[in-house]
C-alpha positions as a Python dict, from the first residue, in 0.01 Angstrom:
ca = {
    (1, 'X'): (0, 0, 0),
    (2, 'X'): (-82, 321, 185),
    (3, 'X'): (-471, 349, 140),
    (4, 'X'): (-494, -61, 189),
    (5, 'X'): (-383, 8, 541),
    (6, 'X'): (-574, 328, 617),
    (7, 'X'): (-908, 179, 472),
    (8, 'X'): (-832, -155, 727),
    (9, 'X'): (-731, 147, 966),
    (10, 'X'): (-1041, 320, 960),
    (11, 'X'): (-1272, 56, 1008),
    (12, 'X'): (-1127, -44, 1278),
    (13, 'X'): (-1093, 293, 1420),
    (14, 'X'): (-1466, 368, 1365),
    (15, 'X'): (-1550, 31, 1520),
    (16, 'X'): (-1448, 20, 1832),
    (17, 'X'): (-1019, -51, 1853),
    (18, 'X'): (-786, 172, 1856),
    (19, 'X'): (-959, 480, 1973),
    (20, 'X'): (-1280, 634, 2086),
    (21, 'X'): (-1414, 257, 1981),
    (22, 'X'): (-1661, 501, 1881),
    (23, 'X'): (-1967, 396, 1594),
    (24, 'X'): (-2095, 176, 1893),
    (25, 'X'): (-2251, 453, 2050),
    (26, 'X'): (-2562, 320, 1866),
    (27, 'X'): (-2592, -30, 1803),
    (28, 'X'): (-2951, 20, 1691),
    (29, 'X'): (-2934, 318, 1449),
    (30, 'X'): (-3343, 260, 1328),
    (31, 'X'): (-3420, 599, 1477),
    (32, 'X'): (-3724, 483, 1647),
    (33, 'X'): (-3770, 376, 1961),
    (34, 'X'): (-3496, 202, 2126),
    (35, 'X'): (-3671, -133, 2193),
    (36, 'X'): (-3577, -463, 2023),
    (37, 'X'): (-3697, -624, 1733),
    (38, 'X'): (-3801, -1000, 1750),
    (39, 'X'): (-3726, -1224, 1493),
    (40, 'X'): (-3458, -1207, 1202),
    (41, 'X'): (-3331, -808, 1196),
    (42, 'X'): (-3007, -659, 1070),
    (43, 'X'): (-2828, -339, 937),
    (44, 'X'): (-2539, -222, 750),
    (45, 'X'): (-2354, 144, 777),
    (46, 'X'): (-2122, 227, 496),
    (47, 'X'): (-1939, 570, 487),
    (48, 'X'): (-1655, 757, 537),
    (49, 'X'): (-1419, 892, 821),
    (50, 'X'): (-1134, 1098, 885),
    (51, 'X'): (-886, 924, 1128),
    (52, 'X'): (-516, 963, 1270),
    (53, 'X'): (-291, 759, 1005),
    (54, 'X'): (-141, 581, 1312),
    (55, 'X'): (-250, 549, 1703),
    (56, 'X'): (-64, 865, 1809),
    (57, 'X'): (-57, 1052, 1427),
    (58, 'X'): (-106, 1409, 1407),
    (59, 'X'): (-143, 1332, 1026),
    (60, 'X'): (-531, 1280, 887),
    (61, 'X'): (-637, 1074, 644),
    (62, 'X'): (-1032, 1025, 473),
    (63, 'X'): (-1075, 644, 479),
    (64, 'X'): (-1412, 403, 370),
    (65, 'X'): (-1596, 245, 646),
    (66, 'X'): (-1846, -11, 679),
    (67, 'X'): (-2011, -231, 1017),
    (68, 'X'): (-2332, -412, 1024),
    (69, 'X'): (-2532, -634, 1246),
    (70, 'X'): (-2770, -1009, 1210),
    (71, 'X'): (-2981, -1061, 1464),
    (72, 'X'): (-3227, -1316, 1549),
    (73, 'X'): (-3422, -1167, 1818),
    (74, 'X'): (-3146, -1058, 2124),
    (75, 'X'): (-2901, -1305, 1979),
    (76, 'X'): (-2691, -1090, 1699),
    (77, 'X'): (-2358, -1159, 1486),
    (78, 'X'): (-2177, -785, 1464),
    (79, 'X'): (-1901, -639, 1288),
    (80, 'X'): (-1706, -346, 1384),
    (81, 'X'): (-1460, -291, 1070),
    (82, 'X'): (-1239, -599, 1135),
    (83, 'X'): (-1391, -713, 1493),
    (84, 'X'): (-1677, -960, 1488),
    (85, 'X'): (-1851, -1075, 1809),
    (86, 'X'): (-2153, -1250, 1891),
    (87, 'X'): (-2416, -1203, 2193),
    (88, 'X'): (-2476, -1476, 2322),
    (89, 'X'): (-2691, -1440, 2641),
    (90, 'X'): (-3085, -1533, 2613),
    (91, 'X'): (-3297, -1297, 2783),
    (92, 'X'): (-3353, -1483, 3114),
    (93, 'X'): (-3237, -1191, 3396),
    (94, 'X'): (-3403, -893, 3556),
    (95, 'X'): (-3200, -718, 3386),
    (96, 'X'): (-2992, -632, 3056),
    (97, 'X'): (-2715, -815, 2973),
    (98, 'X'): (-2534, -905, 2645),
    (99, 'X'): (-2154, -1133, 2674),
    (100, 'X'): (-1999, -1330, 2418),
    (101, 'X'): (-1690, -1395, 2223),
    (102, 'X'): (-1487, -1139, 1989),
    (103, 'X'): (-1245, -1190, 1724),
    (104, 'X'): (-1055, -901, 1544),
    (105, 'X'): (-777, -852, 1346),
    (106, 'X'): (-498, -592, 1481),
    (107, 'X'): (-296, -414, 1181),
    (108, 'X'): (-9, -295, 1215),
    (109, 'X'): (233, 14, 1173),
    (110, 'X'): (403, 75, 819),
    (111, 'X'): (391, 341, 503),
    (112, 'X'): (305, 634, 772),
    (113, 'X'): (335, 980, 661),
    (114, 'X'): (549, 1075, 959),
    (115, 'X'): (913, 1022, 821),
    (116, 'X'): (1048, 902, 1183),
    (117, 'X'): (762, 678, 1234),
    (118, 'X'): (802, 542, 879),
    (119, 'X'): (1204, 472, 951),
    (120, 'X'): (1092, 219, 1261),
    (121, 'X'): (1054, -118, 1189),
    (122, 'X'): (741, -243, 1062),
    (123, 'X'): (506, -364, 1328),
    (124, 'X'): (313, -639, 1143),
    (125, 'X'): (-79, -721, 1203),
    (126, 'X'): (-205, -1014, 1420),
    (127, 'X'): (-539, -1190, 1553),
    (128, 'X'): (-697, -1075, 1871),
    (129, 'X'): (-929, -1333, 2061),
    (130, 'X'): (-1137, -1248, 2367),
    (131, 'X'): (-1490, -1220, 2486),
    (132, 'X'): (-1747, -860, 2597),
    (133, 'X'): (-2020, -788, 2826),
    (134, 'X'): (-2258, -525, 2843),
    (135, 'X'): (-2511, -476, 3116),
    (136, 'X'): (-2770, -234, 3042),
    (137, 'X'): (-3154, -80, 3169),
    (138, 'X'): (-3427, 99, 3001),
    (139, 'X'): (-3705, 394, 3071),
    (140, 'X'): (-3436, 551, 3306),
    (141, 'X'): (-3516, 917, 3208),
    (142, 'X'): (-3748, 833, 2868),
    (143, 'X'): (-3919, 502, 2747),
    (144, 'X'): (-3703, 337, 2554),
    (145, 'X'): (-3367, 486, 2601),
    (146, 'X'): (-3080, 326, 2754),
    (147, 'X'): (-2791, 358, 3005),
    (148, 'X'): (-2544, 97, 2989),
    (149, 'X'): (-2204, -29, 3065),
    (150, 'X'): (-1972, -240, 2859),
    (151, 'X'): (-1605, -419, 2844),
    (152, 'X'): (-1491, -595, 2581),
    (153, 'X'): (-1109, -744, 2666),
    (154, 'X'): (-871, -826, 2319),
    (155, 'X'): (-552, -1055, 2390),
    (156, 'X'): (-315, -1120, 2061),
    (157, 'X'): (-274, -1508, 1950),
    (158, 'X'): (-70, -1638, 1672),
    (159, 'X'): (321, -1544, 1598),
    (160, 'X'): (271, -1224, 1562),
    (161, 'X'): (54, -1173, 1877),
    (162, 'X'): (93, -821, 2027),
    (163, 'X'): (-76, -804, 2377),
    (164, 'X'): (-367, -680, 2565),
    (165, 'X'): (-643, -432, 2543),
    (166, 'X'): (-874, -407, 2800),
    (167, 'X'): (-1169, -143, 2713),
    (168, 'X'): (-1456, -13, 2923),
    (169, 'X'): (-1686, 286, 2980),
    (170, 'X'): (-2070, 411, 3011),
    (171, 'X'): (-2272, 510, 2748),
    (172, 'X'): (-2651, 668, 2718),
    (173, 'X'): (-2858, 678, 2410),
    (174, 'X'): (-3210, 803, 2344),
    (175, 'X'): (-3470, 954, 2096),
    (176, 'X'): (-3519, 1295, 2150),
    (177, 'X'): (-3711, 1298, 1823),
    (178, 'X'): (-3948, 1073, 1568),
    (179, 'X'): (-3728, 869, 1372),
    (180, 'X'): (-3345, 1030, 1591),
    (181, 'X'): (-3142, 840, 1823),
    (182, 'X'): (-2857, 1044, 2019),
    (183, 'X'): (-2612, 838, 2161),
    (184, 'X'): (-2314, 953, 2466),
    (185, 'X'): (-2006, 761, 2525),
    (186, 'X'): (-1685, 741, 2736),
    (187, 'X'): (-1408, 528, 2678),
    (188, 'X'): (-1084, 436, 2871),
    (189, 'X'): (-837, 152, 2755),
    (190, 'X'): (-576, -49, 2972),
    (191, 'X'): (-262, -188, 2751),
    (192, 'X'): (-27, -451, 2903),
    (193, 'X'): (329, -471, 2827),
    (194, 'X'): (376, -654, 2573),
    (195, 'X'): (106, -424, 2387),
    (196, 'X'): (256, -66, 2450),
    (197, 'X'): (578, -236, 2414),
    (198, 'X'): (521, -336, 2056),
    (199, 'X'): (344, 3, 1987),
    (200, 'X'): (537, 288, 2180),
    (201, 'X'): (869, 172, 2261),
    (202, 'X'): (1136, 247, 2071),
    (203, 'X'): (1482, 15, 2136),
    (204, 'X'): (1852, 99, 2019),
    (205, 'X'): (1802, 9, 1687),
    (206, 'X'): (1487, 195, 1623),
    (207, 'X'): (1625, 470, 1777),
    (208, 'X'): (1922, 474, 1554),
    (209, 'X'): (1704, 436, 1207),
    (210, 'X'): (1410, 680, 1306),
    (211, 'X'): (1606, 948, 1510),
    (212, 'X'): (1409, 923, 1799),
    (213, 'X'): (1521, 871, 2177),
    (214, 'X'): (1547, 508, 2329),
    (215, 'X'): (1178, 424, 2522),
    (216, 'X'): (1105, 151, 2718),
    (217, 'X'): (673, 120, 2759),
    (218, 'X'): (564, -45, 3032),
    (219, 'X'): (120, -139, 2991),
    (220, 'X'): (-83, 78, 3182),
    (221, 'X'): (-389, 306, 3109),
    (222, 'X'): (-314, 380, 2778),
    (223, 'X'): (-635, 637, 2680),
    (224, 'X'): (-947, 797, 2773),
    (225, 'X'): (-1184, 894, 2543),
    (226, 'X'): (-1536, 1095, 2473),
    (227, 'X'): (-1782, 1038, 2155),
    (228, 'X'): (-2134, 1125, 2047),
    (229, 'X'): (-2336, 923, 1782),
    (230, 'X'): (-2638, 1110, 1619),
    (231, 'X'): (-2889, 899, 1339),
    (232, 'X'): (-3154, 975, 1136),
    (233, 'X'): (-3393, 741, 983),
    (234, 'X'): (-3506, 935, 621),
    (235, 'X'): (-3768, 609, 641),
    (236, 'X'): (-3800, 210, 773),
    (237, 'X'): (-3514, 157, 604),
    (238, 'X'): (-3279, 392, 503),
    (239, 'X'): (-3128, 701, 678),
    (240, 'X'): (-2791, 846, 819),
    (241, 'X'): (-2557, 872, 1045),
    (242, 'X'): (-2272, 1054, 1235),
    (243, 'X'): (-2006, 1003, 1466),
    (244, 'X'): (-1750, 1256, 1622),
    (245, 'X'): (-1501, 1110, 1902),
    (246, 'X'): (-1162, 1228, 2060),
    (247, 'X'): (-951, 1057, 2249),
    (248, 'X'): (-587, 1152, 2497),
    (249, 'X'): (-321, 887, 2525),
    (250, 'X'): (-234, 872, 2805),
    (251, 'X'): (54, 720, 3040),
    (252, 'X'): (347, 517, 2886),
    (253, 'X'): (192, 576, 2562),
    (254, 'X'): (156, 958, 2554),
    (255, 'X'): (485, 1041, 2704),
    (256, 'X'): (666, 782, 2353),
    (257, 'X'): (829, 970, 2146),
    (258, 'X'): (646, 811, 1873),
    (259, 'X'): (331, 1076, 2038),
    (260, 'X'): (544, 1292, 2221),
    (261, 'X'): (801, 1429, 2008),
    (262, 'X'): (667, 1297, 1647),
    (263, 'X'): (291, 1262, 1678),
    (264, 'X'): (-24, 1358, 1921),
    (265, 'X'): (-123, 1249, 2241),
    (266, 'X'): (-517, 1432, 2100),
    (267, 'X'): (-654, 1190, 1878),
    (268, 'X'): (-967, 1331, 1685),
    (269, 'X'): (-1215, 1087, 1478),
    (270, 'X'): (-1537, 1220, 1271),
    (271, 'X'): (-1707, 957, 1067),
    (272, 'X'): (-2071, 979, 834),
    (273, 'X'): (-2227, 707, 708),
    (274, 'X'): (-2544, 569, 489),
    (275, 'X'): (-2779, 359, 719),
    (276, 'X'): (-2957, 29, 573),
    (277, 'X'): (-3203, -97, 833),
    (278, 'X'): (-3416, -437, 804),
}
C-alpha cells in the first residue's frame, strides 16, 4: 500500500537515512541546557513531515513520524524511524565520544507516483547492519553547547542486501534562549556499487518497461546535504519541535535518469513534531 511505504519512508527520512539524516540535529531536544542527565532519562518525538516519495522524487508526500531515546546516564538505546543504535562508550576520555552498533531496515522502491519510476521493477526492502561514532566538545562559544562530528556506516545483510552507505558531517547546537535549543548540520553520503546500482541504474529491461535510457551507477559520493533543528520546551516535559533539511544528489546518482530526466537531484524535507521529555 502507498501510505504503508511513505509512513516507513518518512521515518526513516526524518531519522537519519536517506537524506539530510536530519531530526538528529538535536539528540537532546529538553530545551535547557545542553548537559547530560544522570540516571534513567528518555524522550519520544511524534509528528509529521513532508518528504520526496522516493530518493530522487520531485513528488511530496505528508507522512507520520516518530524517534525516541532510553538512556541510562551516557549509555542510550535510540531510534531514528526504522534505525536503532546503541552508545556504547563509558565516559572514560578527555574528551566526547559516543560509538556503537546500528541496525536499520532499508525499504524499498514501489507504488511511486512517478509513472516511469512506478514501471521499474520493484526494489524490495532489506536489513542494514553497521556501527557510528561521534566525537564531540562543549563550552566552545557558550556553556553547554556543542560542536561535534559523527559517521555512522550502513552495509545491507540478508538476500535482499543492497550495499553501502557511508554518512558523515559536523554539526553545532546551542541554547540561545531559556528552555530553546538550535541545532546546525551538514551531511554528505558515500554509496558503493552495489547500492547506487540497485537504486539508480536502470538495465535493458527496465529501460524497456519504464521508458527511460539504459544507466549503469557506479558508488561514489552520492549527496550533500544542509539542515537546521529548532525546539522548544512549553515545560519539563512537553514542548515542540522543527526540522527543515535539503539535500543535492550528487554524482552517479544525480546524473540517473530515475533524478535526471524523471525526478530531482534537490531533495527538500520539513518535519514538526510533539516533544515528550523524561
Amino acid at each position: 500500500m502507498r501510505m504503508g511505504r511513505l509512513v516507513q519512508l518518512g521515518c526513516a527520512l526524518t531519522a537519519g537515512l536517506c537524506l539530510v539524516s536530519s531530526a538528529a540535529l538535536a539528540d537532546d531536544t529538553s530545551g535547557g541546557p545542553l548537559e547530560p542527565p544522570k540516571g534513567l532519562h528518555g524522550r519520544v518525538n511524534v509528528g509529521g513531515a513532508f518528504v520526496p516519495d522516493y530518493e530522487g522524487s520531485e513528488d511530496y508526500q505528508p507522512v507520520p513520524t516518530i524517534s525516541g531515546q532510553l538512556a541510562y546516564d551516557e549509555f542510550y538505546i535510540e531510534a531514528r524511524g526504522p534505525t536503532l543504535r546503541a552508545n556504547v562508550m563509558p565516559k572514560i576520555l578527555p574528551f566526547g565520544l559516543e560509538f556503537g552498533p546500528s541496525l536499520g531496515y532499508r525499504f524499498g522502491r514501489d507504488d511511486v507516483k512517478n509513472d516511469q519510476v512506478d514501471a521499474l521493477r520493484d526494489v524490495d526492502g532489506s536489513v542494514a547492519a553497521g556501527a557510528f561514532a561521534k566525537i564531540y566538545t562543549n563550552g566552545l562559544l557558550q556553556e553547554g553547547d556543542e560542536l561535534a562530528f559523527e559517521v555512522e556506516g550502513l552495509t545491507g545483510v540478508g538476500t535482499e542486501r543492497n550495499g553501502t552507505l557511508i554518512q558523515f558531517g559536523p554539526s553545532y547546537r546551542f541554547s540561545p534562549f531559556e528552555r530553546m535549543q538550535m541545532g546546525f548540520r551538514a551531511s554528505a553520503t558515500w554509496a558503493d556499487d552495489r547500492y547506487n546500482e540497485t537504486f539508480f541504474s536502470v538495465d535493458d529491461i527496465n529501460s524497456a518497461r519504464s521508458g527511460l535510457s539504459i544507466y549503469d551507477a557506479k558508488g561514489g559520493l552520492n549527496n550533500v546535504g544542509l539542515s537546521t533543528n529548532l525546539s522548544y520546551m512549553l515545560n519539563e516535559n512537553w514542548g515542540v519541535s522543527a526540522t527543515v533539511g535539503v539535500t543535492k544528489l550528487v554524482g552517479d546518482a544525480a546524473d540517473s535518469p530515475i533524478v535526471d530526466d524523471a525526478g530531482s537531484d534537490i531533495q527538500g524535507l520539513a518535519t514538526l513534531g510533539v516533544v515528550y521529555s523524561f
